[in-house]
N, C-alpha and C positions, 0 to 999 in steps of 0.2 A: 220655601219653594217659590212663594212668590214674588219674594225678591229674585230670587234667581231670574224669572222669569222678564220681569221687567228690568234688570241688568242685561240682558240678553239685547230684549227689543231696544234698550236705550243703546247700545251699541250696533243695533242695525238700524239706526234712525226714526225707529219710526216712534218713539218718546221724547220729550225734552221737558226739564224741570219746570215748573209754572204754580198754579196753587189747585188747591184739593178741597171739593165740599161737599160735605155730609151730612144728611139730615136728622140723622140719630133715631131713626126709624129703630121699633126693637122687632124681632123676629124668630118667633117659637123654636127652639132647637127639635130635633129628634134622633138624640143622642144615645141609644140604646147598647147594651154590652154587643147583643148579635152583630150590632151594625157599626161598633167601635171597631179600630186594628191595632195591635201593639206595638212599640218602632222599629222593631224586625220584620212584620207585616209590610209596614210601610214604608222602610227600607226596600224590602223585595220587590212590592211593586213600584219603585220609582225606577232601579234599575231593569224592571221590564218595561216598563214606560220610556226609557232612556233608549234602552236597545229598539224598542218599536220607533223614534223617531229618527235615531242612527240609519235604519233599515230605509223610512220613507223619507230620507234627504239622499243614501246612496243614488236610489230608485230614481229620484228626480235627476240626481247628475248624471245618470244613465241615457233616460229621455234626451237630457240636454245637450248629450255630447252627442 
């Protein structure tokens, strides 16, 4: 997803290749079953997520026109 994500932004400009630095910081996970999703879960929510930003891009072209 997160590539998708900045494949997106790299073609509405606001990314361009360059170099990337990380400190290797580590940081405690809290990865629990309750709080884990299976990839039909997360499937599901990405095409709710998908339609929720479809809905607030119509909404703007609405404004806009």
């Amino acid at each position: 997803m997160l590539l998708q994500v900045l494949a997106l932004c790299r073609k509405a400009g606001m990314v361009q290749l360059g170099q990337i630095a990380t400190d290797g910081s580590k940081v405690a996970a809290n990865a629990s079953h309750r709080k884990s999703h299976s990839y039909a879960k997360l499937s599901e929510c990405e095409q709710k997520w998908l339609e929720t930003v479809e809905q607030i891009l119509k909404e703007a072209q609405a404004m806009d026109e």
